[in-house]
N, CA, C and O atoms as a DFTB+ gen file, in Angstrom:
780 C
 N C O
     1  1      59.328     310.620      61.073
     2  2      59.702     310.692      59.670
     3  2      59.127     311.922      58.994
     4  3      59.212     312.036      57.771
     5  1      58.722     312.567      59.517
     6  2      58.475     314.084      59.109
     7  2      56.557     313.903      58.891
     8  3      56.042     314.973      58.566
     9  1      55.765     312.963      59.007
    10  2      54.854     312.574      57.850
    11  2      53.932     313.685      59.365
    12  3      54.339     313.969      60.491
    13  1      52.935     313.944      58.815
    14  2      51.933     314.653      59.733
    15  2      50.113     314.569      59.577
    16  3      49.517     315.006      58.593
    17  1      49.656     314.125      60.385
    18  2      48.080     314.092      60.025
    19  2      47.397     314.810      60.798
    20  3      47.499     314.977      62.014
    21  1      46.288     315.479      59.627
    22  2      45.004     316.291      60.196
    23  2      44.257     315.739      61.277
    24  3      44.694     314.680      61.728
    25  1      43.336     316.167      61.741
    26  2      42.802     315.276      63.034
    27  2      41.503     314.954      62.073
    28  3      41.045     313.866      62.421
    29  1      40.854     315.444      61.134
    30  2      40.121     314.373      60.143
    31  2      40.716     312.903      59.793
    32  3      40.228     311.773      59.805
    33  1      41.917     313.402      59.496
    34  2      42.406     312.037      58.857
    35  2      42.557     310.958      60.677
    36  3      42.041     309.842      60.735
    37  1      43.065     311.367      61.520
    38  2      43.034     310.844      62.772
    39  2      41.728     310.040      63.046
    40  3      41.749     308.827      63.256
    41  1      40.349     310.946      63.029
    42  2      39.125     310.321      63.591
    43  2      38.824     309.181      62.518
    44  3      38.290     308.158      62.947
    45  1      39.041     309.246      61.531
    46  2      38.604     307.394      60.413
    47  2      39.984     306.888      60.555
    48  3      40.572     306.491      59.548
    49  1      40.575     306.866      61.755
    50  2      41.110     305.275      62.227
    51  2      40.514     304.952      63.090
    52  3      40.299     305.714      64.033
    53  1      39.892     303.267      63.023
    54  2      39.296     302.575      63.874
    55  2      40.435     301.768      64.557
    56  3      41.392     301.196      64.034
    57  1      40.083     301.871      65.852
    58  2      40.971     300.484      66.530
    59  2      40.331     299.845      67.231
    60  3      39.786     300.270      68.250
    61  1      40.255     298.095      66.588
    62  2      38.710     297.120      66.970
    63  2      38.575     297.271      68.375
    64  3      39.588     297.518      69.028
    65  1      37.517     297.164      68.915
    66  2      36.995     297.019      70.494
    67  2      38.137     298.298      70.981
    68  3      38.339     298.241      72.194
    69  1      38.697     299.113      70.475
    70  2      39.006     300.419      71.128
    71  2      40.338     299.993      72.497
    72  3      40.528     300.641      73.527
    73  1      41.015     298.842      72.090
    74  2      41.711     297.834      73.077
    75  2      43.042     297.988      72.417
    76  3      43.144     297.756      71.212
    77  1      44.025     298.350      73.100
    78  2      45.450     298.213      73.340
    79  2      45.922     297.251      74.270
    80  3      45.620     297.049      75.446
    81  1      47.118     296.432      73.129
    82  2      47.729     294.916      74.198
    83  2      48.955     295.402      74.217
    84  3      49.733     295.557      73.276
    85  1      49.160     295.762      75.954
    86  2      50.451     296.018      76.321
    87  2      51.332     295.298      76.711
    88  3      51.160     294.592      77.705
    89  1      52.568     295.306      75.970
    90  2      53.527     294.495      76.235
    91  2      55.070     294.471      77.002
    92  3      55.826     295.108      76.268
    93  1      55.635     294.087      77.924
    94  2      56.672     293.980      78.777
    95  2      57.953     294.551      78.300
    96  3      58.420     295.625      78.679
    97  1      58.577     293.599      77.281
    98  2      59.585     293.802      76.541
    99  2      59.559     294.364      74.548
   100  3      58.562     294.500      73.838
   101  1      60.384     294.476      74.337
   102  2      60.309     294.658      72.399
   103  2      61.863     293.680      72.489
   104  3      62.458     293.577      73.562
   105  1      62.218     293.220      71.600
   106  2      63.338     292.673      71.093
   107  2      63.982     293.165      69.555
   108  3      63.655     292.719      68.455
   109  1      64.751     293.967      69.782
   110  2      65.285     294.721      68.353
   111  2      66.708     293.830      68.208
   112  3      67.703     293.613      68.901
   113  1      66.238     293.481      66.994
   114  2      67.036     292.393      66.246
   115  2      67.765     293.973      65.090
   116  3      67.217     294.852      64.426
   117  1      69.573     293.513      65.468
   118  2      70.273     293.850      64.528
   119  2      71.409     293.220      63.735
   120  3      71.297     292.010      63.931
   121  1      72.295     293.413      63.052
   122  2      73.072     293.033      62.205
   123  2      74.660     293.758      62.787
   124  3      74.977     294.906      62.479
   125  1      75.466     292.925      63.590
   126  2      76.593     293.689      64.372
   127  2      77.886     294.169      63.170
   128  3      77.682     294.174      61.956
   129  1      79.057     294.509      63.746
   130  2      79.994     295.454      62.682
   131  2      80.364     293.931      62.167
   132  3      80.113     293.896      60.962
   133  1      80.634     293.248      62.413
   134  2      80.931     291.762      61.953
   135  2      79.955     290.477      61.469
   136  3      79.997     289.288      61.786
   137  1      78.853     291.386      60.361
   138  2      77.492     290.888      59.981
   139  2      77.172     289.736      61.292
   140  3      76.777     288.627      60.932
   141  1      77.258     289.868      62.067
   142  2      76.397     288.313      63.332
   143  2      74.815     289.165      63.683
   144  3      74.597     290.359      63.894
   145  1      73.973     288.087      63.639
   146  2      72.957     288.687      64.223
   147  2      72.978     288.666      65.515
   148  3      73.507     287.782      66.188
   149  1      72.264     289.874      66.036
   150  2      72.383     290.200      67.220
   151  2      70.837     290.581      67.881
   152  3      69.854     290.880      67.202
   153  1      70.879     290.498      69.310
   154  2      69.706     291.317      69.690
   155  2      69.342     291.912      71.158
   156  3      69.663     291.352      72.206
   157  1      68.670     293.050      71.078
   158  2      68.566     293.771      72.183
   159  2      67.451     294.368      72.912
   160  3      66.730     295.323      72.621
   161  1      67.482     293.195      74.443
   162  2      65.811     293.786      74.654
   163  2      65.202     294.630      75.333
   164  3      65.663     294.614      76.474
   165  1      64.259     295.491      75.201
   166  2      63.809     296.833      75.803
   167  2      62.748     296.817      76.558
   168  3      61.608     296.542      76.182
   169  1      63.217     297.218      78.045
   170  2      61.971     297.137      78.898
   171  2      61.628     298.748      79.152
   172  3      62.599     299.450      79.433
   173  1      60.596     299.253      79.091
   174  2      60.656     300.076      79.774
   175  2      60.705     300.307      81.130
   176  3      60.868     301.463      81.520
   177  1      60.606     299.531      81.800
   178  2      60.970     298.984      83.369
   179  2      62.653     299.460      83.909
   180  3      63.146     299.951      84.924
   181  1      63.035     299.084      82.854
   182  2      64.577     298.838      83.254
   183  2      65.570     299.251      81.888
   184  3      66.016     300.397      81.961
   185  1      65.866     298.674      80.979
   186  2      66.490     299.530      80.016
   187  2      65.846     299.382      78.814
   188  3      65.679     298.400      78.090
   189  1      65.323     301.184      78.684
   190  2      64.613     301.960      77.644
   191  2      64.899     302.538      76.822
   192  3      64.024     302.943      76.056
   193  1      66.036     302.793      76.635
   194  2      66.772     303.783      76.137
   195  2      67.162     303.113      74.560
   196  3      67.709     302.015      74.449
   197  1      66.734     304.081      73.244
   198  2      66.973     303.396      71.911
   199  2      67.461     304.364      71.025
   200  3      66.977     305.495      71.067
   201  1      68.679     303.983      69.932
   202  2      68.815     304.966      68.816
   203  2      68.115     304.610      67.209
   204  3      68.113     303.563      66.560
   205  1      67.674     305.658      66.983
   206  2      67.070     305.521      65.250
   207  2      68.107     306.566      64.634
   208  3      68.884     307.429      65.041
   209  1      67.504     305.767      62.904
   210  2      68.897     306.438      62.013
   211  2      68.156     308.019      62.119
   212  3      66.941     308.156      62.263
   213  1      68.686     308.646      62.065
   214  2      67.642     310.827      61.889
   215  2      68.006     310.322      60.237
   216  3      68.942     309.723      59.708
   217  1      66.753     310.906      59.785
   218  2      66.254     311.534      58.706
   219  2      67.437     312.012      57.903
   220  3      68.303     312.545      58.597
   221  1      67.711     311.945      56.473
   222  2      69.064     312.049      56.134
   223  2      68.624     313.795      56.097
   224  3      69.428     314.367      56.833
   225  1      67.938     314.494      55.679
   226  2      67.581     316.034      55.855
   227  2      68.519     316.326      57.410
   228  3      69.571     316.966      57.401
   229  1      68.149     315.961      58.190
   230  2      68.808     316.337      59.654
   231  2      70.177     315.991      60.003
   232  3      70.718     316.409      61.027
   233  1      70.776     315.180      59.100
   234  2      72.118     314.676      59.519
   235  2      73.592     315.278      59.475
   236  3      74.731     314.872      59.708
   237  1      72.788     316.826      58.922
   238  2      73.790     317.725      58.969
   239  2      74.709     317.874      60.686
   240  3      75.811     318.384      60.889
   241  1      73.717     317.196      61.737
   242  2      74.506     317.565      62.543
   243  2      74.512     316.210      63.645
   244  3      74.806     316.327      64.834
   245  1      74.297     315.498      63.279
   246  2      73.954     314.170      64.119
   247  2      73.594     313.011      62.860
   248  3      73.223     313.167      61.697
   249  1      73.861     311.913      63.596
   250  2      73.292     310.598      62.561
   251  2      72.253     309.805      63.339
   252  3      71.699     308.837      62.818
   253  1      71.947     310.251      64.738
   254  2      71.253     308.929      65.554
   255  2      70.061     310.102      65.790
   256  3      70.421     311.275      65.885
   257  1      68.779     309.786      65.872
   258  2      67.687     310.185      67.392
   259  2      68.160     309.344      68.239
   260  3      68.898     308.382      68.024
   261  1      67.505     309.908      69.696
   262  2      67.261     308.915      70.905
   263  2      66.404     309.559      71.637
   264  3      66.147     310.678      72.081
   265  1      65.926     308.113      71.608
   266  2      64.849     308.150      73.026
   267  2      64.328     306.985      73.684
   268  3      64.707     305.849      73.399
   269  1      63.147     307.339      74.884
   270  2      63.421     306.706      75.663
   271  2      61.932     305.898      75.516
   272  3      60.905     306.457      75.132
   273  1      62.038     304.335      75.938
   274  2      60.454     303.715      75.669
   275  2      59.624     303.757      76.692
   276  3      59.928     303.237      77.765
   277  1      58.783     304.211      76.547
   278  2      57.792     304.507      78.021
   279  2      56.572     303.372      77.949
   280  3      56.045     302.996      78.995
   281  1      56.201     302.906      76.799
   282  2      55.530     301.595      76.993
   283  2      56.056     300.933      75.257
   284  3      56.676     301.418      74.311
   285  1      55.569     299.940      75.473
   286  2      55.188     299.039      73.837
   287  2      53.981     298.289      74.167
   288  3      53.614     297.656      75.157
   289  1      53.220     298.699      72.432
   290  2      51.750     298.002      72.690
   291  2      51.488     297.921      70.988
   292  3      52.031     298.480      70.035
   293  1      50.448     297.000      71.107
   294  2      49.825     296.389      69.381
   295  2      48.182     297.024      69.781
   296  3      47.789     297.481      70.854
   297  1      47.575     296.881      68.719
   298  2      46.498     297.568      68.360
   299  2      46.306     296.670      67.038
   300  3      47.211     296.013      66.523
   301  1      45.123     296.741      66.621
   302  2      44.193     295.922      65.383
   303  2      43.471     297.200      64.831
   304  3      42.441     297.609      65.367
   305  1      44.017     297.803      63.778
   306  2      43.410     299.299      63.305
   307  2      43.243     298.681      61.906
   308  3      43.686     297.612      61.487
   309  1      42.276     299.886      61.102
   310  2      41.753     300.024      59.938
   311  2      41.506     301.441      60.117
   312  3      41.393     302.118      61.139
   313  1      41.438     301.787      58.653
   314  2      40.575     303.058      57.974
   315  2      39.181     302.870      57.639
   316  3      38.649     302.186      56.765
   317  1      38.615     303.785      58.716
   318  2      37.276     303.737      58.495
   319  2      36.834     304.248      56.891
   320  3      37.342     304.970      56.034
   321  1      35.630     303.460      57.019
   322  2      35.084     303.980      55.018
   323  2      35.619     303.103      54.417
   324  3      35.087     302.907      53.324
   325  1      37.063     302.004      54.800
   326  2      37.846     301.830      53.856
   327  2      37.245     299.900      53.606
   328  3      37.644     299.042      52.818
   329  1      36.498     299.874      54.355
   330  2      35.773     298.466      54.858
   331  2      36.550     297.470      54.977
   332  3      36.020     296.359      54.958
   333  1      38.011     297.564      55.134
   334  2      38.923     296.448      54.625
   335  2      39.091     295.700      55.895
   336  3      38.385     295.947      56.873
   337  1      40.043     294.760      55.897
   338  2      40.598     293.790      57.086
   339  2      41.202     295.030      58.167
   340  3      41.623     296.131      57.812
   341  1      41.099     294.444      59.747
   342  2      42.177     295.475      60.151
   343  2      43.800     294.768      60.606
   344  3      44.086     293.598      60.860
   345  1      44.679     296.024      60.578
   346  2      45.924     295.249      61.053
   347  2      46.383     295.489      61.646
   348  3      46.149     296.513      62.288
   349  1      47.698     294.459      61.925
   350  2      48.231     294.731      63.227
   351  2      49.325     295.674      63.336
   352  3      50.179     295.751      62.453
   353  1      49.339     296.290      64.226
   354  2      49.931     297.996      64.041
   355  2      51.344     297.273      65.332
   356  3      50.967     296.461      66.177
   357  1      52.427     297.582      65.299
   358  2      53.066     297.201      66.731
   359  2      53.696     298.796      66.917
   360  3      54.442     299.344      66.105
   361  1      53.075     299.529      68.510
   362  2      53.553     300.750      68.067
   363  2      54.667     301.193      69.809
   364  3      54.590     300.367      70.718
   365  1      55.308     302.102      69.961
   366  2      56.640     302.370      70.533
   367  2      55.653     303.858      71.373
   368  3      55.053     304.623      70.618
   369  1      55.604     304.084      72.807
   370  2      55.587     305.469      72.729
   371  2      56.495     305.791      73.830
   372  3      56.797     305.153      74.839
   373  1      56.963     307.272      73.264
   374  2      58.688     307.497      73.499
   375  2      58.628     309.085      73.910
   376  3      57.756     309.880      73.559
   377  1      59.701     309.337      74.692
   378  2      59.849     310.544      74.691
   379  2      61.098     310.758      74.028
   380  3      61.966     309.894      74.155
   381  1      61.332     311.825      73.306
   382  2      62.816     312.164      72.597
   383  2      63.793     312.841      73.982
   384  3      63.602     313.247      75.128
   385  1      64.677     312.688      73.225
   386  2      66.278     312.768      74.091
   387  2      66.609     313.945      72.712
   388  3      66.682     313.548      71.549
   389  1      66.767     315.283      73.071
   390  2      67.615     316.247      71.932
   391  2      69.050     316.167      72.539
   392  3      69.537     316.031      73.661
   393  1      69.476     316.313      71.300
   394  2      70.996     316.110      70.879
   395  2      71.480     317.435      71.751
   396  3      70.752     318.422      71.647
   397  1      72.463     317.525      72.468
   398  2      73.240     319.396      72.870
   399  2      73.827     319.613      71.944
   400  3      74.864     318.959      71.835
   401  1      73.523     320.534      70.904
   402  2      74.414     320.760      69.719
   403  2      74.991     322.059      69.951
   404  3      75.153     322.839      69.012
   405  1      75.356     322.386      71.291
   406  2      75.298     323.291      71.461
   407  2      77.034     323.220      72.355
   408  3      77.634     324.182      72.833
   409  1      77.443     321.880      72.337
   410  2      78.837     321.837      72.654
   411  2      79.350     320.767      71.236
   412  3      78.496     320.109      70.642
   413  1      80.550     320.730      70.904
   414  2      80.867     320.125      70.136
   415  2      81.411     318.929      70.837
   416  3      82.061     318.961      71.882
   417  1      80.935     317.413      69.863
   418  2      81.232     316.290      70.205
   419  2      81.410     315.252      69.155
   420  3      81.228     315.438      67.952
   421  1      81.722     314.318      69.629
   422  2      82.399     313.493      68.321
   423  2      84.124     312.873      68.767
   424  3      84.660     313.017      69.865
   425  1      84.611     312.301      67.762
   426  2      85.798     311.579      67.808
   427  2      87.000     312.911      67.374
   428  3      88.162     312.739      67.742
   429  1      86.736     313.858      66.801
   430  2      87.475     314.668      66.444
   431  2      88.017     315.778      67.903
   432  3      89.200     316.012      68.152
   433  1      86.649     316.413      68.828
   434  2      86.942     317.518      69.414
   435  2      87.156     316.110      70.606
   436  3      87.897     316.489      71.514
   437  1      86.711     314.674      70.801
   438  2      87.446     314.314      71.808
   439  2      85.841     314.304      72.611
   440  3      86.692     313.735      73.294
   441  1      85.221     314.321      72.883
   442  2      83.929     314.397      73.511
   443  2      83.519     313.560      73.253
   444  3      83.845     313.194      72.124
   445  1      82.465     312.559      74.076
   446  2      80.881     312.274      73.838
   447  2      79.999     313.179      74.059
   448  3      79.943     314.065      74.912
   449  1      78.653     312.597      72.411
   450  2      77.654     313.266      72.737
   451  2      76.971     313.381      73.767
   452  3      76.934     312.491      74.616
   453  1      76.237     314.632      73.875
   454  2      75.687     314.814      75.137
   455  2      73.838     315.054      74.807
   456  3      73.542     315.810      73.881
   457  1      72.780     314.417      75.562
   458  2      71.473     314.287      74.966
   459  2      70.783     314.718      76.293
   460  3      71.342     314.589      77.382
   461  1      69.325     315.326      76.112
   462  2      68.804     315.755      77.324
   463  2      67.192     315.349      76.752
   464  3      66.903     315.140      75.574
   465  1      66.499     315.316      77.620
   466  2      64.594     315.167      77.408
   467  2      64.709     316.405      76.606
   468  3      65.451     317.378      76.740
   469  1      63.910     316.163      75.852
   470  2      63.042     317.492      74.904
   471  2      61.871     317.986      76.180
   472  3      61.302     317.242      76.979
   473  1      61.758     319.407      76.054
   474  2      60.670     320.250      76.789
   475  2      59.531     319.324      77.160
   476  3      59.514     320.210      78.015
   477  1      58.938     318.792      77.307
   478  2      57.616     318.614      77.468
   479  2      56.727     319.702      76.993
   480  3      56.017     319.423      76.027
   481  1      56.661     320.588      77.371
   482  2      55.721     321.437      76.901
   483  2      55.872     321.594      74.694
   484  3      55.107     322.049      73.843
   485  1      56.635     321.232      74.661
   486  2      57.090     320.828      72.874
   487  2      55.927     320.207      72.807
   488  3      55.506     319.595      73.789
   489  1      55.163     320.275      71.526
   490  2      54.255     319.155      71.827
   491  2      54.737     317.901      70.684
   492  3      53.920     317.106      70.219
   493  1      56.335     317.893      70.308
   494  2      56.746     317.174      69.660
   495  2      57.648     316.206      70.875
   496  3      58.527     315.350      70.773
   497  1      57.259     316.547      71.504
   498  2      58.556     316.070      72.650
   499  2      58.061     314.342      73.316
   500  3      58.831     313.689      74.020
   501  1      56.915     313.938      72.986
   502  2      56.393     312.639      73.107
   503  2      55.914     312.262      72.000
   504  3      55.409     313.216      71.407
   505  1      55.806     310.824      71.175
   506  2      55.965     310.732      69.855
   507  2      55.264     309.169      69.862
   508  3      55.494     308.736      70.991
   509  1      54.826     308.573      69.412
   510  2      54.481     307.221      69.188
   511  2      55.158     306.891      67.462
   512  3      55.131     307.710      66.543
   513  1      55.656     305.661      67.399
   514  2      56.841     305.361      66.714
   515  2      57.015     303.581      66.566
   516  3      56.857     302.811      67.514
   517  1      57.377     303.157      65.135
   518  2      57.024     302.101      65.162
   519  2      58.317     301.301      65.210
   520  3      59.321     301.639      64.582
   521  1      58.227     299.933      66.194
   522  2      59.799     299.514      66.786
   523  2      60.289     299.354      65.531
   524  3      61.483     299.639      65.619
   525  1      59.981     298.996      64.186
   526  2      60.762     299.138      63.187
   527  2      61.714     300.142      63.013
   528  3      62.438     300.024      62.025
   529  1      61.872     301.049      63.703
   530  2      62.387     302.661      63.532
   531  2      64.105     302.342      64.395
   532  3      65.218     302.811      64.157
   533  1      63.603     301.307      65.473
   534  2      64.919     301.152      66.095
   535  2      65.486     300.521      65.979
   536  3      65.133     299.342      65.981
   537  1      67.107     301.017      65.749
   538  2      68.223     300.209      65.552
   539  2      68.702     299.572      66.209
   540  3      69.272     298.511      65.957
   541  1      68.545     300.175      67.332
   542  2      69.370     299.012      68.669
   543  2      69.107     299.877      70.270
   544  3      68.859     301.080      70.344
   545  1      69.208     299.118      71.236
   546  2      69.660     300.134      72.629
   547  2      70.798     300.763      73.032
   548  3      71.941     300.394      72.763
   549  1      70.477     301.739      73.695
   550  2      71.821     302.725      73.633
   551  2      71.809     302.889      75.089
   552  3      70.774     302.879      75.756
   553  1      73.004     303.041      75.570
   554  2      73.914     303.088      76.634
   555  2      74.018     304.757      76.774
   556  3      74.797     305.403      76.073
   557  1      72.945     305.503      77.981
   558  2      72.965     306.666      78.265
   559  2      73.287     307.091      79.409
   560  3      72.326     306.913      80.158
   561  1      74.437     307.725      80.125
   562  2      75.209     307.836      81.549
   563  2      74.829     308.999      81.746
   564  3      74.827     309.797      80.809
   565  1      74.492     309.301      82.786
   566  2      74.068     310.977      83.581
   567  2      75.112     311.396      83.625
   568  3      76.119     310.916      84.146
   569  1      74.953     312.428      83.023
   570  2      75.879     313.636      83.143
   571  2      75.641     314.707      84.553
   572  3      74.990     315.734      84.746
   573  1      76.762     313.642      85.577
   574  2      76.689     313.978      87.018
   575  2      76.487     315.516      87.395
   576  3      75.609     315.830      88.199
   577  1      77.303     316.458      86.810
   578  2      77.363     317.732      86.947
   579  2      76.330     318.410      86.857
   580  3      76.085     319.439      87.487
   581  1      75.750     317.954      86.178
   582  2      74.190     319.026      85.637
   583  2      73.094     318.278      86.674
   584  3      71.951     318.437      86.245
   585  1      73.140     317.523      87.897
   586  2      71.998     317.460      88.590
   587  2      70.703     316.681      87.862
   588  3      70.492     316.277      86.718
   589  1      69.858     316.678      89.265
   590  2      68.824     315.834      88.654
   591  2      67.796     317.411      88.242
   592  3      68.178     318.563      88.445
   593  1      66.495     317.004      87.650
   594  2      65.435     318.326      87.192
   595  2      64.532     318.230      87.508
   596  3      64.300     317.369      88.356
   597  1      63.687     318.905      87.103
   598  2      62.278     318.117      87.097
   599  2      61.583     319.786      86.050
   600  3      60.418     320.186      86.063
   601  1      62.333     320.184      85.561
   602  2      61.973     321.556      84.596
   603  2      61.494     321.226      83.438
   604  3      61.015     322.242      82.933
   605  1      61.377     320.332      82.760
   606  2      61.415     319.803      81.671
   607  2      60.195     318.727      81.298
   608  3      59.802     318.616      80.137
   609  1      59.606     317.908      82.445
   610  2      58.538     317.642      82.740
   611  2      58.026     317.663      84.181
   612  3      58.938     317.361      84.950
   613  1      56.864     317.921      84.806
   614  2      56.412     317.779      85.784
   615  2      56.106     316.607      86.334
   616  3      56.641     315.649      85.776
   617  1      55.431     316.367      87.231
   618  2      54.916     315.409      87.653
   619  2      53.928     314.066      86.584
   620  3      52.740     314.238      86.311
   621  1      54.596     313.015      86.197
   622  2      54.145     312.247      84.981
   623  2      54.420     311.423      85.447
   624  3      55.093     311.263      86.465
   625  1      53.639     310.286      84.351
   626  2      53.120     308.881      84.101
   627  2      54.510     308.650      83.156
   628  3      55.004     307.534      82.995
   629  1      55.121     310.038      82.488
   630  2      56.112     309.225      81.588
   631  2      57.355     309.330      82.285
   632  3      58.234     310.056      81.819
   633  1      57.564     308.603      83.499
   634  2      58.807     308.217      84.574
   635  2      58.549     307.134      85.111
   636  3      57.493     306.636      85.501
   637  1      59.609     306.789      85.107
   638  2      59.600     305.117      86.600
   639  2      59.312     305.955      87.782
   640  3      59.689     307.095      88.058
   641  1      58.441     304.997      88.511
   642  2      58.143     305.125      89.835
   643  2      59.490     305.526      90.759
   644  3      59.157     306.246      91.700
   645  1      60.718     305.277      90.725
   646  2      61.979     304.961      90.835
   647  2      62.517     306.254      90.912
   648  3      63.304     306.712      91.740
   649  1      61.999     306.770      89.959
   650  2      62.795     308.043      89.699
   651  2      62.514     309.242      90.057
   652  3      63.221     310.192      89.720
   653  1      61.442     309.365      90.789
   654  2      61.408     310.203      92.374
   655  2      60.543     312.067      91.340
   656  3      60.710     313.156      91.890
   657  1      59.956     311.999      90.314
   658  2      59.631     312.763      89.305
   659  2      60.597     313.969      88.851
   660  3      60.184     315.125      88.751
   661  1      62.103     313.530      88.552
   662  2      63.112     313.830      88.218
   663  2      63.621     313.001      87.219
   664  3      63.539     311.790      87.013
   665  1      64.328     314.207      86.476
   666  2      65.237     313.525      85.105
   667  2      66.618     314.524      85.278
   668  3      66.866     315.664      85.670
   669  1      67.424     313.225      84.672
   670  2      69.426     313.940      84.496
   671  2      68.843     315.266      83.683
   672  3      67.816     315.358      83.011
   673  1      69.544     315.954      83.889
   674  2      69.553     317.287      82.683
   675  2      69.721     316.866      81.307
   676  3      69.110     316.911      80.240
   677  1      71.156     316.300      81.942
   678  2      71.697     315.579      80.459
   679  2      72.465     314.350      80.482
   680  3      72.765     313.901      81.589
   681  1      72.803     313.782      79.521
   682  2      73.376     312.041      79.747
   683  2      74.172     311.946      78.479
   684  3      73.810     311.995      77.304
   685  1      75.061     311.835      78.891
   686  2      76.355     311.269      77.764
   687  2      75.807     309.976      76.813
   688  3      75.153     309.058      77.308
   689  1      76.061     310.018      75.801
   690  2      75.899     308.876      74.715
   691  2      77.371     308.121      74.554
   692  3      78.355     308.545      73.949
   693  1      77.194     306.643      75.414
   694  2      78.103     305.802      75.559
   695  2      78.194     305.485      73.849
   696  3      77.418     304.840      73.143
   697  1      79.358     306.148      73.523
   698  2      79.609     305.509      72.218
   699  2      80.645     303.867      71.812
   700  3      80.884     303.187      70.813
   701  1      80.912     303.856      72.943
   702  2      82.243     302.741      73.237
   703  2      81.460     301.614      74.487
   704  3      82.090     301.026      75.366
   705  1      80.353     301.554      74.323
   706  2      79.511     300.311      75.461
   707  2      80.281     299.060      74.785
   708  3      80.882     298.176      75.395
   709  1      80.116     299.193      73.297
   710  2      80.825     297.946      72.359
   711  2      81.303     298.181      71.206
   712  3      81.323     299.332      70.770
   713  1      81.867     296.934      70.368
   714  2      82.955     297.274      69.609
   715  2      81.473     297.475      68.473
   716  3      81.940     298.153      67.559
   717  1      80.333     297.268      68.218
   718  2      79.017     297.490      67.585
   719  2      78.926     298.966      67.792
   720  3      79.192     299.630      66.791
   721  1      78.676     299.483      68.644
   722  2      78.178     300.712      69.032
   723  2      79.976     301.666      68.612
   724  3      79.929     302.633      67.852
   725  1      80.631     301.452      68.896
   726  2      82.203     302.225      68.101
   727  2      82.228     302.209      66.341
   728  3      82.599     303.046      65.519
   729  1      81.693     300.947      66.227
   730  2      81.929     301.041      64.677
   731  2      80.308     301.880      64.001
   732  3      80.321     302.539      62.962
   733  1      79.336     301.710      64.650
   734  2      77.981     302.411      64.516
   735  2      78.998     303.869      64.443
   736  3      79.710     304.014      63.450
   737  1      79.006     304.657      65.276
   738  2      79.570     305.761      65.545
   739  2      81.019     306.072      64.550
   740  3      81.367     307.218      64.264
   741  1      81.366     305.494      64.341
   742  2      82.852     305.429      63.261
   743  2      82.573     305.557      61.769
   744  3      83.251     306.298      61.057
   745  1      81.266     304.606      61.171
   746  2      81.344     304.297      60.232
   747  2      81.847     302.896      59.328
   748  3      81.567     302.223      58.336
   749  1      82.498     302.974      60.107
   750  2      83.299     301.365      59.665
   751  2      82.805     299.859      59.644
   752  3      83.292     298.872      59.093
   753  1      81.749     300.004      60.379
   754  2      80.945     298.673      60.043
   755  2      80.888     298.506      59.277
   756  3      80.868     299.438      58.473
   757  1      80.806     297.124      58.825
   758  2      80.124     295.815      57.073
   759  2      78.848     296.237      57.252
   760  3      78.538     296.076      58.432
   761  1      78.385     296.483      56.913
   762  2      76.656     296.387      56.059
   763  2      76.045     297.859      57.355
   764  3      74.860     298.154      57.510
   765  1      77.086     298.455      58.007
   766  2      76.403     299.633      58.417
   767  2      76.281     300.924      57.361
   768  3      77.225     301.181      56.614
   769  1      75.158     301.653      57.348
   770  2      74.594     302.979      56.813
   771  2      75.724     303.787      57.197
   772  3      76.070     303.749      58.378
   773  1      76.575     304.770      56.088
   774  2      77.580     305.833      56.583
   775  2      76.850     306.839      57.255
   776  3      75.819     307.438      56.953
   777  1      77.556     306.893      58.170
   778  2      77.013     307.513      58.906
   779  2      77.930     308.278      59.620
   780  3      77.540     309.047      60.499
């Protein structure tokens, strides 16, 4: 969300006994194009992959982030000095997926978007993020042509064992997985954000 902290402001957060509780799944509860509640659950094990609304500043050229969940965990924090209760924080850490804005896509030129890992060496390119942020899971297909990489990150902890320390270049954004995810992308949803 653009917000940024000094590493003063960083060192007076306490987190009690210095203990992170890691957890398996997240369950992101949404509201489908036909108001039903709905919900969708995220392993990082198996399917990680999530879109948030971008920042209305950025939507000049996209309406979604994505990225991918590499763990979910809670924490019991406070502000030091601040002597108060501490709370419960539930937090997301993710690597971003950048948009290729660099081919045109959309319902108009006939394309799906196309999304790739951000650099690693970015040091924006891994992010901790609170599951409140996500709207739902997203349906991301390798974009066969462009090969697997490994340019983008090296050898990491932020990959499945599975995945041999390689990532797609790039991966199509299934906009049509469902008639939710078409009307997300359209606009046309009841109680969806234009988008």
């Amino acid at each position: 969300d653009g917000v940024s902290f000094s590493d003063e402001e960083r060192l007076r957060v306490r987190i009690k006994k210095d203990t992170m509780y890691f957890h398996k799944v997240l369950r992101l509860n949404y509201t489908s194009y036909d108001r039903r509640r709905q919900q969708d659950i995220i392993n990082p094990a198996t399917k990680a992959d999530i879109m948030m609304l971008a920042d209305p500043a950025d939507r000049n050229t996209h309406s979604y982030y994505y990225a991918r969940v590499l763990s979910i965990f809670h924490v019991k924090a406070r502000h030091a000095g601040s002597g108060g209760k501490y709370h419960h924080l539930e937090i997301l850490w993710i690597r971003w997926l950048a948009l290729d804005e660099a081919r045109p896509a959309g319902f108009v030129p006939r394309r799906l978007y196309q999304v790739g890992f951000a650099d690693a060496n970015d040091p924006e390119a891994f992010a901790f993020v609170s599951p409140d942020n996500g709207l739902r899971a997203v349906q991301l297909v390798p974009n066969f042509v462009h090969r697997k990489t490994n340019n983008k990150l090296y050898k990491s902890i932020a990959r499945r064992p599975s995945e041999g320390d390689l990532d797609w270049f790039r991966f199509y954004v299934n906009s049509f997985v469902d008639r939710d995810m078409f009307h997300r992308f359209t606009g046309n949803g009841i109680g969806h954000r234009s988008t």
